[in-house]
C-alpha positions in Angstrom: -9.9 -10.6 -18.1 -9.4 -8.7 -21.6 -13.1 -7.8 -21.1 -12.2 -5.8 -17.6 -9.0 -4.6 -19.1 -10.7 -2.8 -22.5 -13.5 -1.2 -20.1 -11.7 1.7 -19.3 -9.8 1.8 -22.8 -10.7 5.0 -25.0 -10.4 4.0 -28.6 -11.7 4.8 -31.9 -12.6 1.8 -34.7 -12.0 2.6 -37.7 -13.8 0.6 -40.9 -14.4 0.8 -44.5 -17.7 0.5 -45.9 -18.6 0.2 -49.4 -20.4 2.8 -51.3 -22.3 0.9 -54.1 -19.9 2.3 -56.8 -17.0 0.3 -55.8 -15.3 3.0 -53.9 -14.6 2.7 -50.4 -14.9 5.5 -48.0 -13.7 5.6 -44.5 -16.1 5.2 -41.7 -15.0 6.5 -38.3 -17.1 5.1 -35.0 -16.0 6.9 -31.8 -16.8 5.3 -29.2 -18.4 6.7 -26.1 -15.1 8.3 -23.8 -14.3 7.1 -21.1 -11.4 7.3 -18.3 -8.1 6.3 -19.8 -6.7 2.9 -18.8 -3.9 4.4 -16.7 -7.0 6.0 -14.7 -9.5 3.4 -14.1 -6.4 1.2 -13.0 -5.3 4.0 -10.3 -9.4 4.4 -9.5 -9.6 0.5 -8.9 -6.5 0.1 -7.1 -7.2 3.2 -4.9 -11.1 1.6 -4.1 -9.1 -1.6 -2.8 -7.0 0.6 -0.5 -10.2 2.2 0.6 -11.9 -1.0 1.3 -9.2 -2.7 3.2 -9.3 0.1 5.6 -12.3 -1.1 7.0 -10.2 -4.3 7.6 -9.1 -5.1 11.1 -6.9 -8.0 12.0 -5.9 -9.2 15.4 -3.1 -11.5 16.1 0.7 -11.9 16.9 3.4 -9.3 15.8 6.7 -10.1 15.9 9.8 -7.9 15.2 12.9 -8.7 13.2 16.4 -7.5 13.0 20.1 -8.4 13.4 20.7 -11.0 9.8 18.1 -8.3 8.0 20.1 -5.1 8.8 21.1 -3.5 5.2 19.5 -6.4 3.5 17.2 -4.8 0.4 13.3 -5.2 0.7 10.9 -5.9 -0.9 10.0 -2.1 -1.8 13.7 -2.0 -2.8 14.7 -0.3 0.6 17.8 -1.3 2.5 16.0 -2.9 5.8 16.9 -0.1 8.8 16.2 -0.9 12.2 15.7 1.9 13.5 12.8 3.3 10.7 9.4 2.8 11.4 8.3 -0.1 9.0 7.0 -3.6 9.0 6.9 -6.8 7.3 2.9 -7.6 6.0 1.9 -10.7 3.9 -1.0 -8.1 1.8 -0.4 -4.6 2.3 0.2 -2.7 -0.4 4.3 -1.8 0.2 4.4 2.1 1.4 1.3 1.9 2.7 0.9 3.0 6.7 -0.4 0.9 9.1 -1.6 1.4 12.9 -0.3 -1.3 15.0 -2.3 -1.4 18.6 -0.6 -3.8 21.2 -3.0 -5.2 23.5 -1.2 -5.7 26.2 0.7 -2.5 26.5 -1.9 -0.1 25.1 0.3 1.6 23.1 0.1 2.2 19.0 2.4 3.0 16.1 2.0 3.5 13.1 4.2 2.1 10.0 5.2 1.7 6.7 5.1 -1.5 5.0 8.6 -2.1 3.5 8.4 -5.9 2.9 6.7 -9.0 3.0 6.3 -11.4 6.2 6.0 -12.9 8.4 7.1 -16.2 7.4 6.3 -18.0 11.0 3.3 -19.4 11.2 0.5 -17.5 13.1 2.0 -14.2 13.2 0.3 -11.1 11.3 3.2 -8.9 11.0 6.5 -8.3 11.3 7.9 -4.8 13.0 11.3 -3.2 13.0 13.0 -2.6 15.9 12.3 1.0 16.4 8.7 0.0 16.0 8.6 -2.7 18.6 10.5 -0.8 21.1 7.9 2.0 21.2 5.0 -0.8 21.3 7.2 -2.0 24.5 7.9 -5.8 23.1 10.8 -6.4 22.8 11.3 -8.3 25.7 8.3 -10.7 24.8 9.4 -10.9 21.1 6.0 -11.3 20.4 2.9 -9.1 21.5 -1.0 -9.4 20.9 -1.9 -6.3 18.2 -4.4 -5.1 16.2 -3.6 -4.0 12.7 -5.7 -2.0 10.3 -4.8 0.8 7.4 -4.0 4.2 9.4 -6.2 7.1 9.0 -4.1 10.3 7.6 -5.0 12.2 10.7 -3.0 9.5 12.6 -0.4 9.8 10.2 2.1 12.5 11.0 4.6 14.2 9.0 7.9 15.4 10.1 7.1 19.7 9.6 9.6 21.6 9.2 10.1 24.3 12.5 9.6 27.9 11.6 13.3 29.3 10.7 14.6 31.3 14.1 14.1 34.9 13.9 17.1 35.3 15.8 15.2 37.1 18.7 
């Protein structure tokens, strides 16, 4: 584990070497530069982002509410209701997600705010905003796909053009 963690250290070592005469001189070895350690972790976490986007899972989503309203997250988040986020057991928290229900046909796409589900054979968890656009909330539980959202499917609120009073 050190091993991984020096590999994208940039250092110098330092040593003394003797000169014969009995005086010692300072050697200095710089060793070949690479990325700093703060980089090569943001590189390596950003490559396991980028793999798990390949990753699609199927199963059962769920949604939660009521007891959790105002409760705090696991990103640190009071728990809203009406946001669109979700409860995942691996996905890096703030990262968006594209939830497809199978049976309705409709998708959404979220933020991961906490971990969950904690009921066995369920995938994810969705807030209740995010359930009622996928149309379950009747069910309580729906058959979805899950998989990291592309940032084309991602929209941002814009802000409208100021009115030119025309």
């Amino acid at each position: 584990m050190s091993c991984l963690l020096m590999a994208g250290l940039t250092w110098s070592s330092h040593a003394s070497a003797d000169d014969g005469a009995g005086s010692q001189s300072s050697v200095t070895h710089d060793a070949p530069r690479t990325t700093s350690w703060a980089a090569s972790v943001r590189n390596a976490l950003a490559r396991r982002v980028a793999d798990s986007g390949t990753r699609v899972q199927a199963g059962l989503a769920s949604w939660y509410g009521g007891r959790f309203v105002h409760r705090r997250t696991s990103s640190g988040h009071s728990f809203s209701p009406v946001e669109m986020t979700a409860a995942h057991p691996s996905a890096p928290l703030g990262s968006k997600l594209l939830v497809h229900s199978e049976e309705t046909g409709r998708s959404v796409v979220v933020t991961v705010n906490d971990r969950g589900p904690y009921k066995a054979g369920r995938i994810i968890d969705l807030s209740h905003a995010a359930a009622s656009r996928l149309g379950m909330l009747n069910q309580g539980v729906a058959h979805v796909t899950v998989r990291t959202a592309l940032p084309d499917e991602v929209l941002e609120v814009a802000q409208a053009p100021a009115d030119s009073g025309k």
